[in-house]
PDB file of N, CA, C and O in Angstrom:
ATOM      1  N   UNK A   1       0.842  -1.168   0.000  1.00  0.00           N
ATOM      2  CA  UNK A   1       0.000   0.000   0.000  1.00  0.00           C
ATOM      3  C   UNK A   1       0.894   1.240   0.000  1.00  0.00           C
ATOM      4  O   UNK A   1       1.521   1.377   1.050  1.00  0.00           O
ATOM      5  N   UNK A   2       1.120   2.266  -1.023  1.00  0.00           N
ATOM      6  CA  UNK A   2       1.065   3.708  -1.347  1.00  0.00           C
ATOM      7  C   UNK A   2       0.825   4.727  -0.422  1.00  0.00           C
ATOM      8  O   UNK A   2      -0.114   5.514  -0.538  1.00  0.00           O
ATOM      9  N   UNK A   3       1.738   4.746   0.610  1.00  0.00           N
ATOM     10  CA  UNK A   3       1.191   6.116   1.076  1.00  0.00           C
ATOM     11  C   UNK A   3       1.764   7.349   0.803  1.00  0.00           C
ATOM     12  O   UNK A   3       2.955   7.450   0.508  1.00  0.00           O
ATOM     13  N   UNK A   4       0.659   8.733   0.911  1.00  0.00           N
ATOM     14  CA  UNK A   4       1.623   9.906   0.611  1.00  0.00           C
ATOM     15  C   UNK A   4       0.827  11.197   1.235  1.00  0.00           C
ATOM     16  O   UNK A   4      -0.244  11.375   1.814  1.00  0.00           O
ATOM     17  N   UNK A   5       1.821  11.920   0.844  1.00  0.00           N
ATOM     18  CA  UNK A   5       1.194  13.039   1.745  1.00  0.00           C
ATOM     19  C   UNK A   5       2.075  14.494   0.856  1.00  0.00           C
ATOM     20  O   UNK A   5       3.221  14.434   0.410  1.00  0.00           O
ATOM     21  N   UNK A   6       1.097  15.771   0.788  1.00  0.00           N
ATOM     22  CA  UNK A   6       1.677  16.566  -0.277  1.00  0.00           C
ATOM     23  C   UNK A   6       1.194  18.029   0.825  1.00  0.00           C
ATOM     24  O   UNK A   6       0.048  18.461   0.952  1.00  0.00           O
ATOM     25  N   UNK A   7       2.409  18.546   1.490  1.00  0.00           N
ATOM     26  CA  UNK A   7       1.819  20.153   2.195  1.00  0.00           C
ATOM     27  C   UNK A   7       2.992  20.777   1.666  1.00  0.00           C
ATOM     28  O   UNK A   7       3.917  20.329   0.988  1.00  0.00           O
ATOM     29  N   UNK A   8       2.605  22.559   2.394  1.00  0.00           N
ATOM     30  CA  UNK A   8       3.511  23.210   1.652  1.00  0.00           C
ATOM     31  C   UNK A   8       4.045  23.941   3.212  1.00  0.00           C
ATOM     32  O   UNK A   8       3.484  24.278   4.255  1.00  0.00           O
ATOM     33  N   UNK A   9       5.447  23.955   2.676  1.00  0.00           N
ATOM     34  CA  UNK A   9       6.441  24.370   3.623  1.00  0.00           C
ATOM     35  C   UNK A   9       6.955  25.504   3.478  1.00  0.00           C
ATOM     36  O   UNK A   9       8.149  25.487   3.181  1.00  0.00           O
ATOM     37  N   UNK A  10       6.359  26.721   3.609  1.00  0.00           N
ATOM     38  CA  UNK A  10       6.854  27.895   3.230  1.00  0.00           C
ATOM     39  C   UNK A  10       6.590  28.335   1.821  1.00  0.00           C
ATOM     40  O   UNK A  10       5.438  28.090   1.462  1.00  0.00           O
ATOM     41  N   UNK A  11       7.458  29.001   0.798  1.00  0.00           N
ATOM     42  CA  UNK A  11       7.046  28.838  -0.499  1.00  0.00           C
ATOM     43  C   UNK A  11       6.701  27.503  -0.891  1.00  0.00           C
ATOM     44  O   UNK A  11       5.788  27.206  -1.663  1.00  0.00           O
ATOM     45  N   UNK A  12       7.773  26.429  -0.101  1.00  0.00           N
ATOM     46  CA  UNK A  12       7.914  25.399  -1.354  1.00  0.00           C
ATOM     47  C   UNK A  12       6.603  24.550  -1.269  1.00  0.00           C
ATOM     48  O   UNK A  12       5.608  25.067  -0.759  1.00  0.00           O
ATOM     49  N   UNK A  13       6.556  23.236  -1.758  1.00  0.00           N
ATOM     50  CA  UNK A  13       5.653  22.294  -1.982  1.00  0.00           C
ATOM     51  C   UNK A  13       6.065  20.837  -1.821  1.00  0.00           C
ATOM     52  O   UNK A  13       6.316  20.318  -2.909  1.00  0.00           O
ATOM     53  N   UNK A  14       6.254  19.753  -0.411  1.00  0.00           N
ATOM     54  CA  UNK A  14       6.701  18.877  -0.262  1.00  0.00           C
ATOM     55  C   UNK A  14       6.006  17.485  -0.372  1.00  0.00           C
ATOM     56  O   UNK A  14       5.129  17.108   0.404  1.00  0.00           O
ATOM     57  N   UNK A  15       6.426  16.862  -1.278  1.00  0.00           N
ATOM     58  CA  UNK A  15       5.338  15.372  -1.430  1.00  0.00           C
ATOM     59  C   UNK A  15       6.606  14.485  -0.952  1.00  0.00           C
ATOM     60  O   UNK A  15       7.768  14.578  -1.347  1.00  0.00           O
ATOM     61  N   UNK A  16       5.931  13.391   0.234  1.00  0.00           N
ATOM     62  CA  UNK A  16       6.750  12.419   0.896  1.00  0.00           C
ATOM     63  C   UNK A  16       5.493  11.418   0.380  1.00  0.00           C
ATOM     64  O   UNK A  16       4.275  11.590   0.332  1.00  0.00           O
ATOM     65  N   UNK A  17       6.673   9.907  -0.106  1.00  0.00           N
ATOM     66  CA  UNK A  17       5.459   9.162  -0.417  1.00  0.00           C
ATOM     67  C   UNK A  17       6.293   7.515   0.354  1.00  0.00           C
ATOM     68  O   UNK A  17       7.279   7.182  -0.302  1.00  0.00           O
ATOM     69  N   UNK A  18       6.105   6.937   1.102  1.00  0.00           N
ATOM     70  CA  UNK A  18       6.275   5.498   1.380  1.00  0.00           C
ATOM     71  C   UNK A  18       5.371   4.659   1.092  1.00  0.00           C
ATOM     72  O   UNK A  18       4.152   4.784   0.980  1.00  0.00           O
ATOM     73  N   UNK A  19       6.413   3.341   0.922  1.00  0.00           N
ATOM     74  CA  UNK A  19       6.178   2.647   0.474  1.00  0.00           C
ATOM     75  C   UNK A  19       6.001   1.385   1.457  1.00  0.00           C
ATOM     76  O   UNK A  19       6.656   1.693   2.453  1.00  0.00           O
ATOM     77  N   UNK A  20       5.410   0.062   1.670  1.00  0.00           N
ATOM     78  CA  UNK A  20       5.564  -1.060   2.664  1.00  0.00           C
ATOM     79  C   UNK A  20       6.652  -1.812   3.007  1.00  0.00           C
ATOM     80  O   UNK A  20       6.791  -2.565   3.970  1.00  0.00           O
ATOM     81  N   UNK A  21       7.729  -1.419   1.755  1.00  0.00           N
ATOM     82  CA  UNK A  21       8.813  -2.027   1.998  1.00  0.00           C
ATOM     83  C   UNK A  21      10.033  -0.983   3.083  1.00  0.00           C
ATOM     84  O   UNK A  21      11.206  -1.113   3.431  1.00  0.00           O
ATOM     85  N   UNK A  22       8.997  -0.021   3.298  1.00  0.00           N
ATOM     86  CA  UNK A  22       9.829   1.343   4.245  1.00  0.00           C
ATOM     87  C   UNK A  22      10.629   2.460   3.244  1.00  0.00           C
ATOM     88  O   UNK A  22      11.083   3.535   3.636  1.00  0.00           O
ATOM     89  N   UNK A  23      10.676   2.059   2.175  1.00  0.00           N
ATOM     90  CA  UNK A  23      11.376   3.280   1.672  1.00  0.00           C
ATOM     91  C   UNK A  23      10.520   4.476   1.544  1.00  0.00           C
ATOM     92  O   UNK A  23       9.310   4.405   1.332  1.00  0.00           O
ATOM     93  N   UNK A  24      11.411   5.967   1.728  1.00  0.00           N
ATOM     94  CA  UNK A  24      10.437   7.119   2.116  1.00  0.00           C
ATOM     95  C   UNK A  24      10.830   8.313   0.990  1.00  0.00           C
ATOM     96  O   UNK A  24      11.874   8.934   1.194  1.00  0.00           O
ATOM     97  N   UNK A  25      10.060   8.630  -0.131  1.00  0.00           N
ATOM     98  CA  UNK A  25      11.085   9.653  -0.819  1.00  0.00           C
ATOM     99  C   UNK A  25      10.090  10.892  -1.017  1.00  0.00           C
ATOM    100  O   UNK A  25       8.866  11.008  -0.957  1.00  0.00           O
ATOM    101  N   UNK A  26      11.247  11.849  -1.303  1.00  0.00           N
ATOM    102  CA  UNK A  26      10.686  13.277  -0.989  1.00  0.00           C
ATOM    103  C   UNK A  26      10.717  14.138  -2.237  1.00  0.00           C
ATOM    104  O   UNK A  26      11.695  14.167  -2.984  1.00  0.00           O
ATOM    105  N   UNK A  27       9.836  14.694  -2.394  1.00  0.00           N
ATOM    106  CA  UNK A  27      10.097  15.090  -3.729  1.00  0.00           C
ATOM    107  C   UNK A  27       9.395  17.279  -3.304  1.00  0.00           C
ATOM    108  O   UNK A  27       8.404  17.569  -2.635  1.00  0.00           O
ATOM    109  N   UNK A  28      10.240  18.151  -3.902  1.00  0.00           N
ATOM    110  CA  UNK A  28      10.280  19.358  -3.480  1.00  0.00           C
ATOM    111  C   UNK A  28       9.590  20.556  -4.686  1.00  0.00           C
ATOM    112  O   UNK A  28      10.214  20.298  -5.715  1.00  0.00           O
ATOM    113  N   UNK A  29       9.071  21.167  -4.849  1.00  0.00           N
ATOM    114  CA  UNK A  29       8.581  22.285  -5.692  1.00  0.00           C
ATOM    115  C   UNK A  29       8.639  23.440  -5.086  1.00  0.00           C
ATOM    116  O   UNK A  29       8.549  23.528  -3.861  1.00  0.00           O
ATOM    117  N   UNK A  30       8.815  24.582  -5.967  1.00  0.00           N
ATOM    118  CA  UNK A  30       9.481  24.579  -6.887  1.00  0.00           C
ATOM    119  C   UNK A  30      10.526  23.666  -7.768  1.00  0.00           C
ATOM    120  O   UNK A  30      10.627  23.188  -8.898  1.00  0.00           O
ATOM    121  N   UNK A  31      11.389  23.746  -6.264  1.00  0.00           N
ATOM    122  CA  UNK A  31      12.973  23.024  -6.733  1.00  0.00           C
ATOM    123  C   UNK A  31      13.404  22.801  -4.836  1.00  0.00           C
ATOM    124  O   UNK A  31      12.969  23.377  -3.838  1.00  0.00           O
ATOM    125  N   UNK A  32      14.307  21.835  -4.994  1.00  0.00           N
ATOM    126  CA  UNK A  32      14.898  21.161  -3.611  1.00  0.00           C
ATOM    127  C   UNK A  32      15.162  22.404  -2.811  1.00  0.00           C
ATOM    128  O   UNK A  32      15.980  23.053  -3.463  1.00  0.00           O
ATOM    129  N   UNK A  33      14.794  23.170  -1.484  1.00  0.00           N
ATOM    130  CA  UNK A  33      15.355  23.990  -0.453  1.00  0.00           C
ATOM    131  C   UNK A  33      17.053  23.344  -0.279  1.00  0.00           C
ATOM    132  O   UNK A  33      17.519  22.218  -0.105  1.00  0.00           O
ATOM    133  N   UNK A  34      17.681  24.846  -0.447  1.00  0.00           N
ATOM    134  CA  UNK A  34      19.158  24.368  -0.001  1.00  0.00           C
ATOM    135  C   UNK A  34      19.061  25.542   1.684  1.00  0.00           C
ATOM    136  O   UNK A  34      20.079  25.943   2.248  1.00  0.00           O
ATOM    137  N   UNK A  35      17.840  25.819   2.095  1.00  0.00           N
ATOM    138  CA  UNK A  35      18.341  26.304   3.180  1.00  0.00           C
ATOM    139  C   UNK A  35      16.346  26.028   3.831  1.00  0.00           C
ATOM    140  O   UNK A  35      15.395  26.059   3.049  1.00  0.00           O
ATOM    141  N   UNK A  36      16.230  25.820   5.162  1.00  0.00           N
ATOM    142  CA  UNK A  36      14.870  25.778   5.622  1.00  0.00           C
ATOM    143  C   UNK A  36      15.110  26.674   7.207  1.00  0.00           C
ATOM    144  O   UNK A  36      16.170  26.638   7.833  1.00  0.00           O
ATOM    145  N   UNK A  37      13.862  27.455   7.645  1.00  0.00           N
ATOM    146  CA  UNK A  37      14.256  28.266   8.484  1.00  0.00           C
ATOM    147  C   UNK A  37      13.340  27.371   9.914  1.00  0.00           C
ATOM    148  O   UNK A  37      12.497  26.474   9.876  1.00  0.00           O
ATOM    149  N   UNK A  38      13.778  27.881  10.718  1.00  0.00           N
ATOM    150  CA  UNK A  38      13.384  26.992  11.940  1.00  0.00           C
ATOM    151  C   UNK A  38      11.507  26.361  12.158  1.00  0.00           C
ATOM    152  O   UNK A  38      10.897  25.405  12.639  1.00  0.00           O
ATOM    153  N   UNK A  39      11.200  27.877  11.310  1.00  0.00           N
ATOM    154  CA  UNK A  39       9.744  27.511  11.367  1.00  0.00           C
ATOM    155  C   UNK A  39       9.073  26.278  10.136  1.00  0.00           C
ATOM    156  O   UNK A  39       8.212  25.405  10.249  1.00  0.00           O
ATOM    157  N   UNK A  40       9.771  26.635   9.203  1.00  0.00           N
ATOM    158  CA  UNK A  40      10.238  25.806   7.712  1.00  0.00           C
ATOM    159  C   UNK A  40       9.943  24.295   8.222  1.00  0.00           C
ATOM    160  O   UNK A  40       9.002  23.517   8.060  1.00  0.00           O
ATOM    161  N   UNK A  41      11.208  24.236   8.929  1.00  0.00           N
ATOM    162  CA  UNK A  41      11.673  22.797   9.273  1.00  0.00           C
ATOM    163  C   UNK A  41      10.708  22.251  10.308  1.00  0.00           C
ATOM    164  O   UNK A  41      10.263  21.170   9.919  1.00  0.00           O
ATOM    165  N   UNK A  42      10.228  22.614  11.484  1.00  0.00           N
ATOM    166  CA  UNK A  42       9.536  22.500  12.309  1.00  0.00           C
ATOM    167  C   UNK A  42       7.876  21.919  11.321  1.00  0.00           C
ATOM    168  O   UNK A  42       7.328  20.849  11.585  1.00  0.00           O
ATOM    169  N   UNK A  43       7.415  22.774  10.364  1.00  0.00           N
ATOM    170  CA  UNK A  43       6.476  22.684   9.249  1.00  0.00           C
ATOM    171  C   UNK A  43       6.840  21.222   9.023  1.00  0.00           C
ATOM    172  O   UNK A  43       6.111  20.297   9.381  1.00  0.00           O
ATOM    173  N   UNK A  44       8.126  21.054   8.348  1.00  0.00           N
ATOM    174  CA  UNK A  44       7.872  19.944   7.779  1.00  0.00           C
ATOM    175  C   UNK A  44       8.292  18.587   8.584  1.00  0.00           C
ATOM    176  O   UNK A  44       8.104  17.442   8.172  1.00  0.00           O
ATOM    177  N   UNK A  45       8.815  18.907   9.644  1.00  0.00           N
ATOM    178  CA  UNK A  45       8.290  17.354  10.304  1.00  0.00           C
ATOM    179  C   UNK A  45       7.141  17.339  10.838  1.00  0.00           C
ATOM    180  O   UNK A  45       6.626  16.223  10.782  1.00  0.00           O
ATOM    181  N   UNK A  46       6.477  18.178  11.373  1.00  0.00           N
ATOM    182  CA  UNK A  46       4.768  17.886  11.180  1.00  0.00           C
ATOM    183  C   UNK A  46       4.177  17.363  10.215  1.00  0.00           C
ATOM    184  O   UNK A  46       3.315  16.542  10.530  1.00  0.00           O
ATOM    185  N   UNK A  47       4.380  17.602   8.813  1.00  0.00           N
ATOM    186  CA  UNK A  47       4.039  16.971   7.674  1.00  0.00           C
ATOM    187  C   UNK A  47       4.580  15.360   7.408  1.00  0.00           C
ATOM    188  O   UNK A  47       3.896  14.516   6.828  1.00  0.00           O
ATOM    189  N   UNK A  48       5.854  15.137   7.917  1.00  0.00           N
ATOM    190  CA  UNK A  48       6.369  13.719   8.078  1.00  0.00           C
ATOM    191  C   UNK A  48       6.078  13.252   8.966  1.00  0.00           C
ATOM    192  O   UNK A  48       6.003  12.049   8.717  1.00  0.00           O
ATOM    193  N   UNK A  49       5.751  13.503  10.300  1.00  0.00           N
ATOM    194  CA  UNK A  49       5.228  12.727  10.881  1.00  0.00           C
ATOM    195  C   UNK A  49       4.036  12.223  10.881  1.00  0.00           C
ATOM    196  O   UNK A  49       3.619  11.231  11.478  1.00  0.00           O
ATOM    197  N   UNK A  50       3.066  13.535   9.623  1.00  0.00           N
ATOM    198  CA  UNK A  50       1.639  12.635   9.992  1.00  0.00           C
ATOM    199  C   UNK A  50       1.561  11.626   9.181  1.00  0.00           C
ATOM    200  O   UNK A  50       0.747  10.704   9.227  1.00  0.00           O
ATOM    201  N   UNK A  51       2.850  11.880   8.041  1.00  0.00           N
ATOM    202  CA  UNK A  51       2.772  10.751   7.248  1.00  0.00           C
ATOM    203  C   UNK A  51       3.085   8.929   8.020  1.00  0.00           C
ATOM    204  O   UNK A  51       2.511   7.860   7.812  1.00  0.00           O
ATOM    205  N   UNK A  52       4.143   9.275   8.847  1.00  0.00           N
ATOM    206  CA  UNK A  52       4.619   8.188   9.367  1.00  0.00           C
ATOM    207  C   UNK A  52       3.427   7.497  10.234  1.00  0.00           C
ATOM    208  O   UNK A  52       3.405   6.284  10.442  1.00  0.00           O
ATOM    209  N   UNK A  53       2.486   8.354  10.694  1.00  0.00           N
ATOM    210  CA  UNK A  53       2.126   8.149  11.467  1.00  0.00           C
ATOM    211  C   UNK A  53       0.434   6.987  11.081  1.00  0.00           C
ATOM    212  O   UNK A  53      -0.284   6.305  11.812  1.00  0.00           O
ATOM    213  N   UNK A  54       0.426   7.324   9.456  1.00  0.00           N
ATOM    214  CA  UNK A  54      -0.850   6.405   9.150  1.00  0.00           C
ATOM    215  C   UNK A  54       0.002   5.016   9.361  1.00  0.00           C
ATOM    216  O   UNK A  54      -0.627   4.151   9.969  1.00  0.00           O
ATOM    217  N   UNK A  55       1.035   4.744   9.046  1.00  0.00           N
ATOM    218  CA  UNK A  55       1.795   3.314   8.966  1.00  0.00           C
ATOM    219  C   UNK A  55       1.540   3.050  10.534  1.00  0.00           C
ATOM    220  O   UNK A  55       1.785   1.856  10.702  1.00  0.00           O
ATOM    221  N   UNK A  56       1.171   3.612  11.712  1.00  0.00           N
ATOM    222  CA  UNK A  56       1.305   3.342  12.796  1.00  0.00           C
ATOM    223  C   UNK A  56       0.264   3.001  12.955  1.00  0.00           C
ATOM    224  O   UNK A  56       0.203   1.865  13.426  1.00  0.00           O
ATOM    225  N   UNK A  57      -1.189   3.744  12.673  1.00  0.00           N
ATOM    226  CA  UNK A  57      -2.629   3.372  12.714  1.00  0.00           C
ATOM    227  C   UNK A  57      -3.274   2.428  11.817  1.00  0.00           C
ATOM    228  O   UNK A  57      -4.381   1.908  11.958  1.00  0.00           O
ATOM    229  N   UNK A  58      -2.191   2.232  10.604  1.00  0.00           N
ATOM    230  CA  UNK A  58      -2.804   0.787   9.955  1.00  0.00           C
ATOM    231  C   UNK A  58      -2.163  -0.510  10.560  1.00  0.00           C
ATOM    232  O   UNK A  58      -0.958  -0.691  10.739  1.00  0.00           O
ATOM    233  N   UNK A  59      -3.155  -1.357  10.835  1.00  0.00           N
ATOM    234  CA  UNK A  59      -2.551  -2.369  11.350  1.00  0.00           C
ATOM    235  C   UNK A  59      -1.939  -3.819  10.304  1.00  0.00           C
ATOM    236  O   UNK A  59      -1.385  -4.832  10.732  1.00  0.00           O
ATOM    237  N   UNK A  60      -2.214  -3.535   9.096  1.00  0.00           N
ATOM    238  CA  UNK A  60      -2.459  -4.187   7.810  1.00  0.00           C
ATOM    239  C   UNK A  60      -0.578  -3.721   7.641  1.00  0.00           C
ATOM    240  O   UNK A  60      -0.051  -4.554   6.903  1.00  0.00           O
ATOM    241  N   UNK A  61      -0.073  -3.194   7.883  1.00  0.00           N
ATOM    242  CA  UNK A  61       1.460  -2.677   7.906  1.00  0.00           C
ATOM    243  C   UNK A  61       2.032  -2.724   8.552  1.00  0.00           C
ATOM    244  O   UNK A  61       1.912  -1.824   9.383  1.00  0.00           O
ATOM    245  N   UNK A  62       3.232  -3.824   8.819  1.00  0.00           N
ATOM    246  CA  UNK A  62       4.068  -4.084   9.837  1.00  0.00           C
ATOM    247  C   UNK A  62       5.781  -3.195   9.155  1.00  0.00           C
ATOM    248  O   UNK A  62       6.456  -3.354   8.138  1.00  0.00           O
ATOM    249  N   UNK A  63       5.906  -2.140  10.561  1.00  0.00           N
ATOM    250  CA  UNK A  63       7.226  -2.122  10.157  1.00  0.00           C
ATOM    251  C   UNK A  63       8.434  -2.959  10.350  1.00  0.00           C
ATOM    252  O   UNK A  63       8.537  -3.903  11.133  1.00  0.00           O
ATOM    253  N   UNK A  64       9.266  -2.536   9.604  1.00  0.00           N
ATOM    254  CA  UNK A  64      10.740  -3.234   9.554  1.00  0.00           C
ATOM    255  C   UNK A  64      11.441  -3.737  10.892  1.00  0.00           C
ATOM    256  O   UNK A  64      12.261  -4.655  10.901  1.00  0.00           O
ATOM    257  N   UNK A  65      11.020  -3.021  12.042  1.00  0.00           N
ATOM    258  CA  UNK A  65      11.531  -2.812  13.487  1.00  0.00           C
ATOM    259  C   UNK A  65      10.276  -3.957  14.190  1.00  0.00           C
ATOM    260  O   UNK A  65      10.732  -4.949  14.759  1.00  0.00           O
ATOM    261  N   UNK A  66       9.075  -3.829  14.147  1.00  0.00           N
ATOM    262  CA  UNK A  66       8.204  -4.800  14.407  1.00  0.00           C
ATOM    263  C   UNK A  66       8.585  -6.337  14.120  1.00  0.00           C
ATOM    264  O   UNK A  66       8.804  -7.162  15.008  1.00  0.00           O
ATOM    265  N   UNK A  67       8.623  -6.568  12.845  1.00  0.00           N
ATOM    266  CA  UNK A  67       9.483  -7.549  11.913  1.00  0.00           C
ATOM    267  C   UNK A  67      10.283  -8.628  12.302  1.00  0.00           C
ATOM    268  O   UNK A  67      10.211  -9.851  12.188  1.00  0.00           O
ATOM    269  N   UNK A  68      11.731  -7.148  13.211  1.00  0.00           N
ATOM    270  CA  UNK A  68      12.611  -8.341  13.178  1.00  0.00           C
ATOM    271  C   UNK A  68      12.205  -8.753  14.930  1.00  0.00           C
ATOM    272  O   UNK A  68      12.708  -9.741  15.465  1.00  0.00           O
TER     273      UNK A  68
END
């Protein structure tokens, strides 16, 4: 199962999408931030964590750490 999640972090526009096998990729709009400001950054782990956080409330998804 596909999960993803698409907010915006200041100007930019951040889509994080995982996958069941745990891989997590990030994709940025405009173009990749080479600098994020405290409030920026703070923004976007709120946005990653709520992502992380459906893998926690589905029970149909075991992580990697569960696993072993």
């Amino acid at each position: 199962m596909l999960q993803s999640s698409t907010f915006k972090v200041g100007r930019y526009t951040c889509t994080l999408t995982a996958t069941d096998n745990g891989a997590l990729t990030m994709k940025w709009k405009p173009e990749w931030p080479l600098f994020l400001s405290r409030d920026e950054k703070a923004t976007y782990r709120k946005g990653r964590d709520a992502l992380l956080k459906k893998f926690d409330d589905d029970p149909t998804i075991t992580s990697r750490r569960q696993a072993e």
